[in-house]
C-alpha positions, 0 to 999 in steps of 0.5 A: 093727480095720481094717488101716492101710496105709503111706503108699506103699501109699496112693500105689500103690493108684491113679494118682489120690488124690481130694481131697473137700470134703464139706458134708453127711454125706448125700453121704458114703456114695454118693460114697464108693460110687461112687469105690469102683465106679470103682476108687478105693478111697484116699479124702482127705476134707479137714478144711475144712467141719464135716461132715468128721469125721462123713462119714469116720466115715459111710464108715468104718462103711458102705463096707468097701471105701473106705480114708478118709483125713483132707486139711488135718491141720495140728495133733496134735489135727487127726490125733487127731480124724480116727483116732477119726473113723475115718481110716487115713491123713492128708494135710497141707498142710505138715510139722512135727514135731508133726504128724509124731510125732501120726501115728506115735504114732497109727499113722496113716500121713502124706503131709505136705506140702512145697514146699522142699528144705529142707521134704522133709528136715526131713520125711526127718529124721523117717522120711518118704519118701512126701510130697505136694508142694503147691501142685505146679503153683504151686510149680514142677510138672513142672520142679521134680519133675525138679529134685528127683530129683537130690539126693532119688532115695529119695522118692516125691512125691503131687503135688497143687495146679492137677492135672488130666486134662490134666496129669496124665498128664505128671505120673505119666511121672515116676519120682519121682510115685507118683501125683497128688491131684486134685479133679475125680473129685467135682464139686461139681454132680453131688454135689448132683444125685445124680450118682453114675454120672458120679462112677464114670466119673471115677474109672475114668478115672482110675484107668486113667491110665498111671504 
């Protein structure tokens, strides 16, 4: 049985958490292989195409050194699905308490979403402190981050919506971001060109960025 890590040891393994949109389960193993090369060994595969659940568990079974997440979990059965796909960790769009109790009962560590403060303390109330702050860019980025480092000094933020290499860096210089959740490390065109290499340049690239 593989080892599920913490949500903060999910956000300290590298500055950056791929966010992947798969479509086919044939791109799964090779992408998976290729972020892993590059050093990015945190994998969030979103639950927004019907492959997801068949591409987590193709990665879990074929690339020991990938930890493979499930991104868009909204529901208790969104988190049930994903750990018997093979998932050890769960990223969700927002929080709530069912969702919250469905990954402590299935041991299955969460990065839930929040955009409030109000939304980072029901999560607190509920033994959460490692969160992913989404839409970040949309919902106030940089200047929100720092607003919250007052009242909310004992969380760790994953931000994560509109980041890229260009703002990126700006967003690891904080003390309260763990790291960032960004897309760009699997674009679409190279996935379908069998692109792979540039896959791993992005990821070394990003697994390099300063925090």
């Amino acid at each position: 049985m593989a080892v599920k890590p913490t949500a903060l040891e999910v956000m300290l393994a590298a500055p950056v958490i791929p966010v992947i949109v798969l479509e086919d389960v044939a791109y799964a193993v090779p992408l998976a292989r290729a972020l892993v090369a590059g050093g990015i060994r945190m994998l969030e595969v979103t639950l927004r195409t019907p492959a997801a659940l068949a591409c987590m568990e193709a990665i879990a079974k074929e690339v020991p050194d990938a930890v493979v997440g499930a991104g868009t979990v909204r529901s208790a059965a969104d988190a049930q699905a994903a750990a018997m796909a093979g998932a050890r960790f769960a990223v969700s769009p927002g929080y709530t308490h069912a969702v919250g109790r469905a990954c402590h009962d299935l041991g299955l560590a969460l990065l839930p979403g929040v955009a409030t403060g109000s939304e980072i303390m029901a999560a607190q109330e509920d033994g959460y402190t490692a969160l992913k702050f989404f839409p970040a860019m949309q919902a106030g980025g940089v200047a929100m981050l720092k607003a919250w480092q007052g009242p909310f000094a004992d969380v760790k933020f994953c931000p994560t919506g509109g980041v890229n290499p260009a703002n990126a860096r700006e967003l690891l210089a904080l003390p309260n971001v763990a790291c960032v959740g960004g897309s760009w490390l699997t674009p679409a065109d190279a996935m379908k060109a069998g692109d792979w290499q540039k896959v791993t340049q992005l990821a070394r690239e990003a697994a390099a960025l300063p925090r």
